[in-house]
DOBA-314347 format. One record per residue (C-alpha): residue number from 0; x, y, z. Coordinates in nm, 4 decimals, always signed. Example, Ala and Ser with C-alpha at 12.3 -4.5 7.8 and 13.67 -1.06 7.14 Angstrom:
<rec 0, <+1.2300, -0.4500, +0.7800>>,
<rec 1, <+1.3670, -0.1060, +0.7140>>,
//
This chain:
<rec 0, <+0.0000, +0.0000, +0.0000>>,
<rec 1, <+0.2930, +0.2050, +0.0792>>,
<rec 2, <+0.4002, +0.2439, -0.2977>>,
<rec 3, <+0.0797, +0.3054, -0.4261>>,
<rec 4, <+0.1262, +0.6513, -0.4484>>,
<rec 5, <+0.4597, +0.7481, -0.6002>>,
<rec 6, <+0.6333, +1.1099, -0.5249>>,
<rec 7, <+0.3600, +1.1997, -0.2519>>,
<rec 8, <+0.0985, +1.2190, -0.5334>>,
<rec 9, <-0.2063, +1.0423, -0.2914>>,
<rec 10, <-0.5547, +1.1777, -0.3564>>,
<rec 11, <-0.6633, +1.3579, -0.0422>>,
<rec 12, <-0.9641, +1.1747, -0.0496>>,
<rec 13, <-1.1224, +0.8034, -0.0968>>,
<rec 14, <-1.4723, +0.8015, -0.2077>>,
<rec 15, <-1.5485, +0.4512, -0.1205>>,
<rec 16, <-1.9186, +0.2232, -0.0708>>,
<rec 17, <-1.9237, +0.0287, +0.2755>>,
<rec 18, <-1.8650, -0.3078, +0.1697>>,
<rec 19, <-1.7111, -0.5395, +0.4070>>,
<rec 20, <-1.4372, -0.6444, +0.2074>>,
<rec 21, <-1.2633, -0.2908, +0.3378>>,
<rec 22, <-1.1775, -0.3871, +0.6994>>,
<rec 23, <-0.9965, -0.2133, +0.9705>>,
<rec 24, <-0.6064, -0.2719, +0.8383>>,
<rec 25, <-0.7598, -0.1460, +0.4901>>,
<rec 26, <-0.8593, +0.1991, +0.6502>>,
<rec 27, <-0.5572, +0.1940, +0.8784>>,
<rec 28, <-0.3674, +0.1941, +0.5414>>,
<rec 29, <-0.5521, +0.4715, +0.4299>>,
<rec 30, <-0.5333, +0.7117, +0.7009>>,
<rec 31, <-0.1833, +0.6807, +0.7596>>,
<rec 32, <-0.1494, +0.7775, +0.3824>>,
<rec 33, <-0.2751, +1.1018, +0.5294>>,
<rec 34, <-0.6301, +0.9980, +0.2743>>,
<rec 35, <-1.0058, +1.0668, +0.4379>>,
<rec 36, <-1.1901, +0.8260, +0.3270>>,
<rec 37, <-1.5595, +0.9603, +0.2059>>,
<rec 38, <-1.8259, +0.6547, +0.2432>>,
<rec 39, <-2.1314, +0.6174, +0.0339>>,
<rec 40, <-2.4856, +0.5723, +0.1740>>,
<rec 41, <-2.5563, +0.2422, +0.2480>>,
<rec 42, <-2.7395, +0.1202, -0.1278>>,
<rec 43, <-2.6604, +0.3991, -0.3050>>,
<rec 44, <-2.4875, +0.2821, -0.6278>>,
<rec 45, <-2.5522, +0.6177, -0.8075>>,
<rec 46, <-2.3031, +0.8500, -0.5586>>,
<rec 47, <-2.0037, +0.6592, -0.7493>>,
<rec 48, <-2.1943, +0.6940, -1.1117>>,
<rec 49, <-1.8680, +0.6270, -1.2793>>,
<rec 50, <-1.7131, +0.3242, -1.1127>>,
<rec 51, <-2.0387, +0.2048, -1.1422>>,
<rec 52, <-2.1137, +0.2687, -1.5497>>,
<rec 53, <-1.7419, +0.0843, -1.5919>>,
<rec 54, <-1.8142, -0.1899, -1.3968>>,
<rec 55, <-2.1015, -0.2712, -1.5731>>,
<rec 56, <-1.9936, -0.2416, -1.9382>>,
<rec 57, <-1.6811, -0.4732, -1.8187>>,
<rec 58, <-2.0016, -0.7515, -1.6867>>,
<rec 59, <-2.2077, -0.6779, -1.9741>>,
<rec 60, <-1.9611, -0.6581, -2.2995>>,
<rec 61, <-1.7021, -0.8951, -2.1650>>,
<rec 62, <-1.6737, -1.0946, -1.8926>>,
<rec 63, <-2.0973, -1.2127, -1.9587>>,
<rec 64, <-1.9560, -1.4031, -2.2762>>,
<rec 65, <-1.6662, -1.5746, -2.1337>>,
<rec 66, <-1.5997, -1.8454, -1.8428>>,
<rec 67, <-1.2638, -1.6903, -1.6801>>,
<rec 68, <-1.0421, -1.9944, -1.5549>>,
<rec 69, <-0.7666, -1.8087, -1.3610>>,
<rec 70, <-0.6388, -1.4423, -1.2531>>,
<rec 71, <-0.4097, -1.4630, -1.5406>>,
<rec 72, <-0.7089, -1.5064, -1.7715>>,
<rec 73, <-0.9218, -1.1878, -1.6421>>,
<rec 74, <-0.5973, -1.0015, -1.6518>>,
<rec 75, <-0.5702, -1.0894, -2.0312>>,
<rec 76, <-0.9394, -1.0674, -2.0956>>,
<rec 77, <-0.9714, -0.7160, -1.9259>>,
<rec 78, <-0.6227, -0.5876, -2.0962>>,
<rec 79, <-0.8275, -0.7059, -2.4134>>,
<rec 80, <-1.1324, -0.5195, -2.3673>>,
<rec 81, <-0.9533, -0.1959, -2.2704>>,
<rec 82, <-0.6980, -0.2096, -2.5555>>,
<rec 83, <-1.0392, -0.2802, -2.8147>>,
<rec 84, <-1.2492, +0.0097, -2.5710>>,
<rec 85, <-0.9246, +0.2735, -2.6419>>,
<rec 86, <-0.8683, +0.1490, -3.0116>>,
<rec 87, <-1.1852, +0.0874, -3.1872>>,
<rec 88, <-1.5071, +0.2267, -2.9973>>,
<rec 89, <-1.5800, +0.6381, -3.0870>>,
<rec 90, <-1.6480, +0.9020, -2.8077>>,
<rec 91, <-1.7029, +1.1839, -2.9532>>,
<rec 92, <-1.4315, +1.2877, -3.1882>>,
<rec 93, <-1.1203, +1.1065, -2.9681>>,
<rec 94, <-1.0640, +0.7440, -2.7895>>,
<rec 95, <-1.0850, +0.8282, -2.4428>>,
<rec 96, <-0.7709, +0.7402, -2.2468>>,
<rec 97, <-0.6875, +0.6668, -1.9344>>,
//
């Protein structure tokens, strides 16, 4: 967690949802990063509108068509789907990049 953020470039804040997965080393890490972490009301996909809108078209135009068999799989699948995303899909007048 500690090289995360190279040359003291950490976002001052961490908009996150309240799953459980995020226990209490996860926001020890975080505040002693000097982050403050922002939760989301409790259902309330719409407050993160773009995490969410990615996260879907990931489900719905990629990983809904295959069955992944490993972590090295998804890796390749997603580097797939955001190489094709970058290089062949319009928005606007320019490829969107990261």
């Amino acid at each position: 967690m500690i090289n995360a953020f190279p040359w003291d470039t950490a976002p001052r804040y961490l908009i996150r949802d309240r799953d459980q997965i995020y226990g209490g080393y996860f926001s020890q890490c975080v505040t002693g990063l000097g982050i403050e972490q922002v939760l989301t009301a409790p259902r309330s996909p719409w407050q993160s509108p773009y995490v969410e809108r990615v996260i879907g078209s990931i489900r719905r135009e990629c990983l809904d068509h295959v069955i992944v068999l490993n972590e090295q799989h998804l890796r390749r699948l997603l580097r797939e789907y955001v190489d094709y995303n970058h290089a062949c899909r319009t928005f606007g007048d320019r490829p969107i990049r990261p």
